[in-house]
C-alpha positions in Angstrom: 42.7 25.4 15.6 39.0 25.0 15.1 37.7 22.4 12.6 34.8 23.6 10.5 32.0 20.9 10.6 30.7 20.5 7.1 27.1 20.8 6.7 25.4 18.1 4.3 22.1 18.1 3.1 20.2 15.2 1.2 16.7 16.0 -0.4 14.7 13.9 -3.0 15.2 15.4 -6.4 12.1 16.9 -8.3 11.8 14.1 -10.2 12.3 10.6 -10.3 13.8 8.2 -7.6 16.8 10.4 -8.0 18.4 12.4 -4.4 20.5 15.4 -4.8 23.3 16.2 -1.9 23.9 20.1 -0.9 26.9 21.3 0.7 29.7 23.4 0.5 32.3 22.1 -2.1 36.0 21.7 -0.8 38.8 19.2 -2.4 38.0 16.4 0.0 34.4 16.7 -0.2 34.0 16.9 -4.3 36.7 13.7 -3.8 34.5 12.0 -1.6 31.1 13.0 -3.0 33.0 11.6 -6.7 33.4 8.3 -5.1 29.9 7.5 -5.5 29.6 4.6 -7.1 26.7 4.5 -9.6 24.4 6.8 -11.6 25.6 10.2 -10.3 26.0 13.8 -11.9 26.6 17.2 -11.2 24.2 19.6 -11.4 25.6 22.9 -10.5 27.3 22.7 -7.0 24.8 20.1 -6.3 25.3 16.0 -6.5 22.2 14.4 -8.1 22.3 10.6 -7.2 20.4 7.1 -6.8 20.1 5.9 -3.7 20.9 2.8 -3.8 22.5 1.0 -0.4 26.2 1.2 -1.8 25.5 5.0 -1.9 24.1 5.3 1.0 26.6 3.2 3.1 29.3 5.1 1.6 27.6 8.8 2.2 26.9 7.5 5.8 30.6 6.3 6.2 32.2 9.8 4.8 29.2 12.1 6.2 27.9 10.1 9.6 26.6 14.0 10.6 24.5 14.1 7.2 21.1 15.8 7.3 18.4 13.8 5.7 15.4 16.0 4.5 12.1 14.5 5.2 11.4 14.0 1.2 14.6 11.9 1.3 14.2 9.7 4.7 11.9 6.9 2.8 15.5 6.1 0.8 17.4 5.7 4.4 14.6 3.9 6.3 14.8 1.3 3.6 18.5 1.3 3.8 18.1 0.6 7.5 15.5 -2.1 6.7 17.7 -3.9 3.9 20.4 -4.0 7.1 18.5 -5.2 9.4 16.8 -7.7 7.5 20.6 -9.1 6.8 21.6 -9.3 10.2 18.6 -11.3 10.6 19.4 -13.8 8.0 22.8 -13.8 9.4 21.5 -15.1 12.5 19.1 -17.2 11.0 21.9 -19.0 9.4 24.0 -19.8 12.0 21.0 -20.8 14.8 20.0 -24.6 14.9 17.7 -26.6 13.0 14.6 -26.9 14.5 14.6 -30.9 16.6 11.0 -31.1 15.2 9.2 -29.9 11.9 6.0 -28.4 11.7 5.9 -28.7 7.9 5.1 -32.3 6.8 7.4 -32.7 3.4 6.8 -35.3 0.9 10.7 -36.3 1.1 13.1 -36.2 3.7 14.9 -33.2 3.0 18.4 -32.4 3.8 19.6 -30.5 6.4 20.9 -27.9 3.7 17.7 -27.4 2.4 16.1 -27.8 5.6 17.8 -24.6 7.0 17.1 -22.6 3.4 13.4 -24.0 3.9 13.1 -22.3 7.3 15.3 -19.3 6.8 13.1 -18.4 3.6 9.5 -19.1 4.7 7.5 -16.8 5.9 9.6 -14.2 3.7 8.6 -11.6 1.2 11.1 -12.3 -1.2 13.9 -14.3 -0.7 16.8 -15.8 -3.4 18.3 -19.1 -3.4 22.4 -18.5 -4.6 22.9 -22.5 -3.8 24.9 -24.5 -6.5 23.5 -26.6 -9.4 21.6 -30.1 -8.5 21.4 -29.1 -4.4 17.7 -29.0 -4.4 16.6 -25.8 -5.2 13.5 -26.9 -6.3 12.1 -28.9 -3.8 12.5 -25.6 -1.4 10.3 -23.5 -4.1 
């Protein structure tokens, strides 16, 4: 027996930051496709939905063969980014303090804040999720 591949496609919608999904409609897909979590609705046969990085992981996971119009690939290059820039941090977190600092402080900082100092630095954006009275501040 030969399984059908299904076809999906993902454009940008006409408007907004909004992407809609095409493809044929069978239980398991409309299951799958419902799963979305977030701002999603039905327009027709067709899934209008934001693209945020739960979507997109969760399209990717259910749809790895998913055709990404060129109007929508802005949405999954930043997806890609977000991931990579998370790995990064990963590793950045687990790697040694540099023996040496080439920032003079004004205090003696711990190594805690040492490692959120150089993990955050040369950063766009970067949040600090570190309990109350562990010297936030002195890294800002």
């Amino acid at each position: 027996m030969c399984r059908k591949v299904r076809t999906v496609k993902i454009t940008k919608a006409d408007f907004g930051k909004y992407c809609v999904i095409k493809c044929k409609l069978d239980g398991d897909t409309f299951e799958k496709l419902s799963s979305l979590p977030g701002y999603k609705k039905w327009v027709g046969r067709d899934l209008l939905f934001d693209p945020t990085g739960a979507n997109i992981e969760r399209l990717h996971k259910f749809f790895p063969n998913a055709e990404w119009d060129e109007s929508a690939m802005p949405d999954l290059d930043k997806y890609i980014r977000n991931l990579k820039d998370m790995e990064e941090n990963l590793r950045m977190k687990e790697a040694d303090l540099p023996s040496n600092d080439d920032y003079d402080f004004k205090t003696k900082p711990f190594d805690h804040q040492r490692k959120a100092f150089y993990m955050s630095r040369d950063k766009k954006s970067f949040a600090l999720l570190m309990e109350q009275g562990t010297g936030k501040l002195k890294l800002s």
